[in-house]
N, C-alpha and C positions, 0 to 999 in steps of 0.2 A: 494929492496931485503928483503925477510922475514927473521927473525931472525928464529934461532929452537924453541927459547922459545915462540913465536908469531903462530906457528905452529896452536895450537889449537885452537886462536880467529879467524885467517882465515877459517878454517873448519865451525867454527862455522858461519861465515860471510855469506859463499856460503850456507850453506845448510839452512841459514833466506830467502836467495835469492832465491834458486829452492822453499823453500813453501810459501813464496808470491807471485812467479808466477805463480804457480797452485793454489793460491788462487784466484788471479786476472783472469788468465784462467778461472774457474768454477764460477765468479760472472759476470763476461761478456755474458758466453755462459753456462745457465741454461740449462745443460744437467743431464745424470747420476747421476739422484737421487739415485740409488741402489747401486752406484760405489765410487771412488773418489772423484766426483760430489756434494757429501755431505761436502766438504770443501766449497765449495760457497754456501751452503743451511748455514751451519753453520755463515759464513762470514755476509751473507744478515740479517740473524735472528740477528745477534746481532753487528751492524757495529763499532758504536764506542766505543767496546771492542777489536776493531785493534788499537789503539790507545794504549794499554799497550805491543803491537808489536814497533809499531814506538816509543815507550819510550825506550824498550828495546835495538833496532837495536841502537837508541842513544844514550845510556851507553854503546854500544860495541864501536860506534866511537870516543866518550869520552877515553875510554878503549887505544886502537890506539894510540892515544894524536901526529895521523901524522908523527910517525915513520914508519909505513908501509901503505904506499901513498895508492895502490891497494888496501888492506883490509879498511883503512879506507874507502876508494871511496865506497866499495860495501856497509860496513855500512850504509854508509850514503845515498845511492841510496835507502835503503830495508828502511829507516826510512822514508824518504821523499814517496813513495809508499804505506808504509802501512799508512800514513797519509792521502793519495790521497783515497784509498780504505774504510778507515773509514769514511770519509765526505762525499763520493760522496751521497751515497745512503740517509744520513740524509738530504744533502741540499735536492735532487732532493724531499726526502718527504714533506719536512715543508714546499716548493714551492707548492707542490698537496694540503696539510691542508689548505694553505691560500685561495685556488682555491677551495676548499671543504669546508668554511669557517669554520674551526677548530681550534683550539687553542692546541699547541702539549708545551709540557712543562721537560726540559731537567731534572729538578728534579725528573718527575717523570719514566724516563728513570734510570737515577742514583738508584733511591732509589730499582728497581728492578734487579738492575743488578746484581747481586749474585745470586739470586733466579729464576730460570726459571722454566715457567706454566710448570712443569710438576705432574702427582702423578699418586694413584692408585685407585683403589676399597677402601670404610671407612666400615668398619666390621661394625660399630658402626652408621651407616644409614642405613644401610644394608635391604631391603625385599624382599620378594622371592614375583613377580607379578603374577607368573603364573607358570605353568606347560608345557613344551611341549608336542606336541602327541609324539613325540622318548624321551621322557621322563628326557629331559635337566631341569634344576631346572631353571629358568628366574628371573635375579635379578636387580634389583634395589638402588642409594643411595638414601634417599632424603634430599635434603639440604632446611632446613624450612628456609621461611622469617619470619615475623611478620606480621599477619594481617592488612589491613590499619582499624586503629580506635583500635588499641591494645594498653591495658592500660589507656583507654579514658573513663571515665566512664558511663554510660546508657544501651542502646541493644547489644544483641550478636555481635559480633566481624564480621564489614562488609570481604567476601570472597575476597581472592586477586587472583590476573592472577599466572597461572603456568607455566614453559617452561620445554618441554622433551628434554634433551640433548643427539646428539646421538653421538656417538664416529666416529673417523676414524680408520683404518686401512687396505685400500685395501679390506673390506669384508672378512676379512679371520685373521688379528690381531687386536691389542686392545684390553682395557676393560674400564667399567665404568669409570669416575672421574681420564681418563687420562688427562685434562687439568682444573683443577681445579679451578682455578681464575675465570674463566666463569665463575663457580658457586656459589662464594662468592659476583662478582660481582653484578649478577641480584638479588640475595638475596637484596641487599643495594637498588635496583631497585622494590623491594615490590614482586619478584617472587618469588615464591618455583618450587625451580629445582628439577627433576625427571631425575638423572643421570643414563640412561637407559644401560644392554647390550643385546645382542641379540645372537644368534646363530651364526657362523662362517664358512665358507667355508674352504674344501671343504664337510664338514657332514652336514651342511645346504643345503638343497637345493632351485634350484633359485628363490623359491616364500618366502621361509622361514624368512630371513632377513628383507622383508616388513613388513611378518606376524606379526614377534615380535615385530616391531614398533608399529604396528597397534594394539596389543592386549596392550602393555604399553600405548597409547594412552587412548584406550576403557579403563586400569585400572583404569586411574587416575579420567579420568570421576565419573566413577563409584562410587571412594573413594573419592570425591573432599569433600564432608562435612567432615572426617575425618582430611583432611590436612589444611583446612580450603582456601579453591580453588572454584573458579568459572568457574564450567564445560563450560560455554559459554566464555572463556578468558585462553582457552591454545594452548600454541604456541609451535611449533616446532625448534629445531636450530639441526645443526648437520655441519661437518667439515669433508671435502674431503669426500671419501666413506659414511659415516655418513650421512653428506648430502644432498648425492645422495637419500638414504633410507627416510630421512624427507621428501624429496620434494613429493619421490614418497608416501609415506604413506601421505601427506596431500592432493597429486594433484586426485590420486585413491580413496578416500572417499568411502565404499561403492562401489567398486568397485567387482563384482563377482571373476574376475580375482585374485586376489588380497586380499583375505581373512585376518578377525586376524587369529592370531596363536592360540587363545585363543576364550570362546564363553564371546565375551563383543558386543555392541551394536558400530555401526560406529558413530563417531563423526566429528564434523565440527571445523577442526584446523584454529587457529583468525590467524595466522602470521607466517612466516616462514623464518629464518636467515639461508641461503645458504652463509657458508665458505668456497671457494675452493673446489665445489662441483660437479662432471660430470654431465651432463642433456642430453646428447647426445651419447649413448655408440654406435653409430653406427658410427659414427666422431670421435671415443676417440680414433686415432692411432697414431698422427703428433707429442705429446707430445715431448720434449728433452730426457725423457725416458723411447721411444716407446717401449722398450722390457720389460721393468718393466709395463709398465699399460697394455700392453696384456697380461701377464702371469698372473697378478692379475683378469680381466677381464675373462679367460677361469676357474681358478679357481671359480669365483660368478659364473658364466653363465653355466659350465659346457663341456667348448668346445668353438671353435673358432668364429665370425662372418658369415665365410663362411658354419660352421656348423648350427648356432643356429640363422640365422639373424631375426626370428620372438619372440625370446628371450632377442634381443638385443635391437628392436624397442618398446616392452614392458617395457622392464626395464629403458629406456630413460624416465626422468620425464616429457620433453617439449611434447611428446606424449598425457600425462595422463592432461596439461592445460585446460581449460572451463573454461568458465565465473564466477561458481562459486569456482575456485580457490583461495585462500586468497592471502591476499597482502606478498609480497617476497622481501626480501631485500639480493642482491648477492654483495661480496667483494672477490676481486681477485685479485692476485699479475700479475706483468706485466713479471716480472724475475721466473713464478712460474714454476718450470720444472718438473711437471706432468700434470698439467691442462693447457690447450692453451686457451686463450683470447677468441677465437670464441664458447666454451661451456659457457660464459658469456652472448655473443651477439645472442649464438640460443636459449639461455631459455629469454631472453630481446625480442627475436621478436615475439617469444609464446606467450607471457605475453601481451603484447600490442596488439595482434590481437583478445584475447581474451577479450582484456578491462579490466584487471586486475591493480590493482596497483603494481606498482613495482618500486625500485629502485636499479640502479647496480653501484657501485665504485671499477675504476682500480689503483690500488696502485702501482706506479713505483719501479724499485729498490726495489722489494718486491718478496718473495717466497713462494713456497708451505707450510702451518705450520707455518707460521710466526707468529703468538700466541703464539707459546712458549718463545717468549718476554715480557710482556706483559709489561714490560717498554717501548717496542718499539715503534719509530714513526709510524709502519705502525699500530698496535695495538693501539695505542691513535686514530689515525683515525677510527676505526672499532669500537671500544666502540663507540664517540661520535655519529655515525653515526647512529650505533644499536641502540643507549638510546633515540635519535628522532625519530627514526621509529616503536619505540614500542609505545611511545608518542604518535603517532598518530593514530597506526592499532592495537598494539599488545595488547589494554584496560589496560594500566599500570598506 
């Protein structure tokens, strides 16, 4: 029997219990990313920060001290649960790293966990790359690295590789240096990032968004002696929508179709890092949250599939693949609930028919933006993975 004064830890007991079963609901069944759904987006990104749940739920049954048999029971059910829910997704990764021969390292999980990849736009890198024809101001951060042979004394300072970083946001939000760490990182890796933004749906229209990659692309060319860049050693990355836009701006090269936004000269991108990227917008429907990625998709495209299907087959990257496509390296969550597994496997069968180099890694227990951990297991896979694959395509 509950005492009155026990009243309030039971409330509290049931209502730990209904949101770890909607947490556990939404990390099981990666639906409704737009919805509630974002409790297991949240869950997956950062697992064993349930962990200060099942601490909690076990000072509430501490708390109890088994005068109230029922309330302690639920405590201790929500403790034991949110424990389950914290480890499942690290074991199942650190089994994928060994299998991926990684080395994942819970320190550095820890030392991130306060601080998640997120920011903004830096005033203070800040340049405007272009001008659009509707008259948008095109800006840019850049994040310098050090030249390799800086500080080393004799000839001018040898040029180092660059990477354009594109943002996601469904083609229609985002800006610049929303996921930052990226950019400190490959700095450490000898890049100079070019944290690019672009125009935005729906005032962009459906050629526009490539353009602006494509003209940021052609800037940096352009400007590579000034940053101290080697125009033959720049790569593309980009994240979800972001990287829909890299692949196609590196796969369309000189493509008519497909102009800069800007008058710069086409260039030939060395490498290209697909995170959670569509390559297939005419397949993009099956997603866990098919009403979010179609509403996002009529806004870039202008209208439906059944409207624009020669809009949709264009804008697909694995369309725009050839021989001379560069080498691509795709990472994908397995739990990711807007991108489905198979826009993985249709830009991997592209690529391989083309004869392209490529390599694709499916991350289990893993979500869509799962870089906004960057302590994370699935994110220590994705680093190591990327820093070999630049290693060996990207001229780093």
């Amino acid at each position: 029997m509950t005492s009155r004064r026990a009243w309030p830890l039971t409330v509290v007991a049931y209502l730990l219990a209904g949101v770890v079963a909607l947490v556990a609901f939404y990390m099981l069944n990666p639906i409704d990313f737009d919805g509630i759904g974002r409790l297991g987006f949240i869950a997956l990104a950062f697992p064993l920060h349930l962990l200060i749940g099942a601490a909690a739920a076990g000072a509430g049954l501490f708390a109890c001290r088994l005068k109230d048999r029922p309330t302690a029971g639920v405590f201790g059910a929500v403790a034991v649960a949110t424990a389950v829910l914290a480890l499942w997704p690290s074991v199942v990764l650190w089994h994928q790293a060994g299998a991926y021969d990684v080395e994942l390292s819970i320190g550095d999980y820890l030392a991130n966990a306060l601080e998640p990849n997120l920011g903004g736009p830096r005033l203070d890198r800040t340049v405007e790359y272009a001008t659009a024809p509707d008259g948008t101001r095109l800006l840019l951060d850049v994040w310098r690295a050090a030249p390799a042979g800086a500080g080393v004394p004799g000839p001018a300072m040898i040029p180092g590789p660059a990477m354009i970083n594109v943002h996601g946001g469904g083609w229609a939000h985002g800006a610049r240096g929303g996921l930052p760490a990226w950019n400190r990182w490959l700095n450490r890796l000898g890049y100079t990032v070019f944290d690019i933004e672009y125009r935005l749906a729906p005032r962009a229209g459906w050629r526009d968004e490539i353009g602006d990659v494509k003209c940021a692309l052609g800037w940096v060319a352009a400007h590579a002696a000034e940053y101290g860049v080697d125009p033959a050693r720049i790569g593309v990355m980009g994240h979800s929508a972001g990287a829909n836009l890299a692949m196609m701006a590196a796969y369309s090269s000189g493509d008519a179709e497909f102009p800069p936004s800007c008058a710069v000269a086409a260039i030939a991108v060395r490498s290209v890092v697909n995170l959670y990227g569509p390559t297939d917008l005419t397949r993009f429907r099956s997603s866990g949250s098919a009403g979010f990625a179609e509403d996002a998709l009529k806004r870039y495209v202008g209208g439906s599939l059944a409207q624009y299907p020669e809009r949709y087959r264009a804008l697909s990257p694995l369309n725009h693949v050839g021989a001379n496509a560069p080498p691509t390296i795709t990472l994908l969550g397995e739990s990711d609930r807007i991108i489905t597994l198979d826009q993985a496997e249709f830009l991997a069968q592209a690529l391989t028919r083309a004869g392209v180099a490529h390599e694709t890694y499916l991350l289990p227990a893993t979500d869509h933006a799962f870089d906004v951990n960057w302590g994370g297991f699935a994110t220590q896979i994705a680093r190591a993975k990327i820093a070999r694959f630049l290693r060996r395509y990207g001229g780093g």
